[in-house]
C-alpha positions in Angstrom: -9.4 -11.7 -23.5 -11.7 -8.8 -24.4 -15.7 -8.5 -24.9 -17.4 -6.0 -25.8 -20.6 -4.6 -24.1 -22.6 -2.4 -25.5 -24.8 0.0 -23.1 -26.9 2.9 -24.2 -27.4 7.0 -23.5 -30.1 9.1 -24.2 -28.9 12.5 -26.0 -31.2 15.6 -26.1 -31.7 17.7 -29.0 -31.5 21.3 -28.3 -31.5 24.6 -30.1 -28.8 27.1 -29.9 -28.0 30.7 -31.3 -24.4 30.9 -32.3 -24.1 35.3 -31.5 -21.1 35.3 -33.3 -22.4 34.3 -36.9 -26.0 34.9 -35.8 -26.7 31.2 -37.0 -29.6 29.1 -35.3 -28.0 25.2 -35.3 -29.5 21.7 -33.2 -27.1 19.9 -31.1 -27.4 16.7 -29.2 -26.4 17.5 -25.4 -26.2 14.8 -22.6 -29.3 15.2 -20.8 -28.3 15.8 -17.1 -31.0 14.3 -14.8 -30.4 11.4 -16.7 -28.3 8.2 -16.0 -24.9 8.1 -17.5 -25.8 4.6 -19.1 -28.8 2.4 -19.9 -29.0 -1.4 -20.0 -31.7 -1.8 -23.0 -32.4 0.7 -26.1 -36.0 -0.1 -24.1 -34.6 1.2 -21.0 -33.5 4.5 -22.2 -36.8 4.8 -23.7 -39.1 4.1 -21.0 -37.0 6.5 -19.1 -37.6 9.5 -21.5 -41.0 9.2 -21.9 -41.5 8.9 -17.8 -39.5 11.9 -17.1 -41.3 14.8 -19.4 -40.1 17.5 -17.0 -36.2 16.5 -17.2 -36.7 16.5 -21.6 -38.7 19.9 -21.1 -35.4 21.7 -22.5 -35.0 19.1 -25.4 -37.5 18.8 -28.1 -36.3 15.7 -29.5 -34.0 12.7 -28.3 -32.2 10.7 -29.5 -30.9 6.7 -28.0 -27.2 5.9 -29.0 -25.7 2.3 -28.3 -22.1 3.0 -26.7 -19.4 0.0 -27.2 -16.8 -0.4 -24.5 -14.5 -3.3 -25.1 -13.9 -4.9 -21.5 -11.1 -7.0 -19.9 -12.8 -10.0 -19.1 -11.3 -13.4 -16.9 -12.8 -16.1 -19.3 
Protein backbone atom coordinates (compact mmCIF):
# COMPACT_ATOMS: atom_id res chain seq x y z
CA UNK A 1 0.00 0.00 0.00
CA UNK A 2 1.07 3.58 -0.76
CA UNK A 3 0.63 7.01 1.34
CA UNK A 4 1.43 9.92 0.43
CA UNK A 5 3.48 12.53 2.53
CA UNK A 6 3.65 15.73 1.68
CA UNK A 7 6.95 17.80 2.93
CA UNK A 8 7.81 21.34 1.97
CA UNK A 9 10.93 23.51 0.29
CA UNK A 10 11.63 26.93 0.37
CA UNK A 11 12.40 28.41 -3.27
CA UNK A 12 14.17 31.79 -3.67
CA UNK A 13 13.32 34.30 -6.20
CA UNK A 14 16.19 35.75 -7.93
CA UNK A 15 16.90 38.04 -10.87
CA UNK A 16 18.84 37.10 -13.87
CA UNK A 17 20.06 38.84 -17.11
CA UNK A 18 19.68 36.47 -20.05
CA UNK A 19 23.05 38.21 -22.33
CA UNK A 20 21.85 36.48 -25.11
CA UNK A 21 18.41 38.31 -25.64
CA UNK A 22 19.43 41.00 -23.25
CA UNK A 23 16.08 40.14 -21.24
CA UNK A 24 15.90 40.67 -17.37
CA UNK A 25 13.44 37.46 -16.10
CA UNK A 26 12.81 36.12 -12.05
CA UNK A 27 13.37 32.54 -11.37
CA UNK A 28 12.81 30.50 -8.35
CA UNK A 29 16.24 28.72 -7.41
CA UNK A 30 16.67 26.18 -4.48
CA UNK A 31 18.14 28.15 -1.79
CA UNK A 32 21.42 26.38 -0.89
CA UNK A 33 22.04 26.84 2.93
CA UNK A 34 18.74 25.65 3.27
CA UNK A 35 17.38 22.10 4.17
CA UNK A 36 16.33 19.95 1.31
CA UNK A 37 12.90 19.45 3.02
CA UNK A 38 10.67 20.94 5.76
CA UNK A 39 8.20 19.24 8.01
CA UNK A 40 5.44 22.22 8.33
CA UNK A 41 4.68 25.17 5.69
CA UNK A 42 5.43 26.88 9.50
CA UNK A 43 8.78 25.30 9.44
CA UNK A 44 10.01 26.55 6.25
CA UNK A 45 8.86 29.85 7.28
CA UNK A 46 10.29 30.33 10.56
CA UNK A 47 13.49 29.21 8.90
CA UNK A 48 13.43 32.03 6.25
CA UNK A 49 12.81 34.71 8.35
CA UNK A 50 15.64 33.44 10.97
CA UNK A 51 18.25 33.19 8.33
CA UNK A 52 18.26 36.88 6.59
CA UNK A 53 21.86 36.45 5.56
CA UNK A 54 21.35 32.95 3.56
CA UNK A 55 17.95 34.92 1.57
CA UNK A 56 20.37 38.00 1.14
CA UNK A 57 20.68 36.86 -2.73
CA UNK A 58 16.74 36.31 -2.96
CA UNK A 59 14.34 39.10 -2.65
CA UNK A 60 11.40 37.09 -2.33
CA UNK A 61 10.52 33.35 -1.41
CA UNK A 62 8.43 31.36 -2.03
CA UNK A 63 7.13 27.75 0.25
CA UNK A 64 6.00 24.84 -2.06
CA UNK A 65 4.39 21.52 -0.58
CA UNK A 66 6.25 18.51 -2.38
CA UNK A 67 4.09 15.03 -2.58
CA UNK A 68 6.07 11.77 -2.48
CA UNK A 69 3.92 8.80 -2.54
CA UNK A 70 5.66 6.21 -0.17
CA UNK A 71 5.71 2.35 0.21
CA UNK A 72 4.36 1.89 3.42
CA UNK A 73 3.87 -1.76 5.66
CA UNK A 74 0.29 -1.09 6.84
Amino acid sequence: MYKIITKYTLLGLRHENDLASHTHNMVLKPVPEAPDSFATEQAAFDWALGNHDDLRHHPEFVVLPVHHMVLSDS
